[in-house]
C-alpha angles and dihedrals in degrees: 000000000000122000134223125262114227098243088054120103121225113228086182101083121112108230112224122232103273095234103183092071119145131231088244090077082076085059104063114070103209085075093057101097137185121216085239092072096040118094098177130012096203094066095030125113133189127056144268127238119218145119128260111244096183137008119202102195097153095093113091114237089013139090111200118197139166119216136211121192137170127246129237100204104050138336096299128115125224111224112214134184115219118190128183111208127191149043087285085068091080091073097064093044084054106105103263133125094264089065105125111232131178118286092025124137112233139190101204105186115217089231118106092029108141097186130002128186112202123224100260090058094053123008075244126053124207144212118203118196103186095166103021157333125230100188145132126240118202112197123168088344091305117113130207124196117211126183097173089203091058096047128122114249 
């Protein structure tokens, strides 16, 4: 095995979630992405725009939502699983005012997703956040950041 000299870059490093993100990256609309223009989720940035059409939050350890987001290419809608995964979940089951409910809009940012399956894998796709969400939820014109690592607990 060869080893590495010591001017050459390594393009094999997994890059971590950056959880100190700020609510600001909603704001800017060259984030917002489309699953058409994503290659691949585990190296996309960015977040996807849509609104929750069911939550699932019976199942200890675990947040459940469907996820309806618009496409950029034509009228379709892209239907997406989102599941929450961890002891950390139980923040955002706790009653607040960042507590997803059906028919909100939500930002959903790609940072944190521990496995994705694209749709033309599945005739669903779906996000996985194992360790955390950083996302903004948009209910009757109000907004609420949540960036579930940086939460008080």
């Amino acid at each position: 095995m060869k080893r590495k000299r010591d001017d050459e870059v390594d393009s094999t490093s997994n890059k971590k979630p950056r959880k100190n993100i700020s609510s600001d990256i909603f704001d800017d609309e060259s984030f917002n992405n489309c699953f058409c223009n994503v290659s691949s989720l585990a190296n996309a940035f960015g977040y996807f725009t849509g609104q929750v059409d069911m939550v699932w939050s019976h199942v200890p350890g675990k947040l459940i939502w469907n996820f309806v987001a618009k496409c950029c290419l034509s009228d379709k809608k892209h239907k997406i699983s989102v599941s929450l995964e961890g002891d950390w979940v139980q923040y955002l089951k706790e009653p607040r005012p960042e507590v997803v409910a059906i028919m909100d809009v939500l930002q959903l940012s790609l940072d944190g997703v521990s496995s994705a399956c694209s749709e033309s894998q599945k005739t669903t796709a779906k996000l996985t956040y194992k360790e955390g969400v950083i996302l903004r939820k948009v209910r009757n014109g109000e907004s609420h950041f949540v960036n579930t690592w940086q939460r008080e607990l």
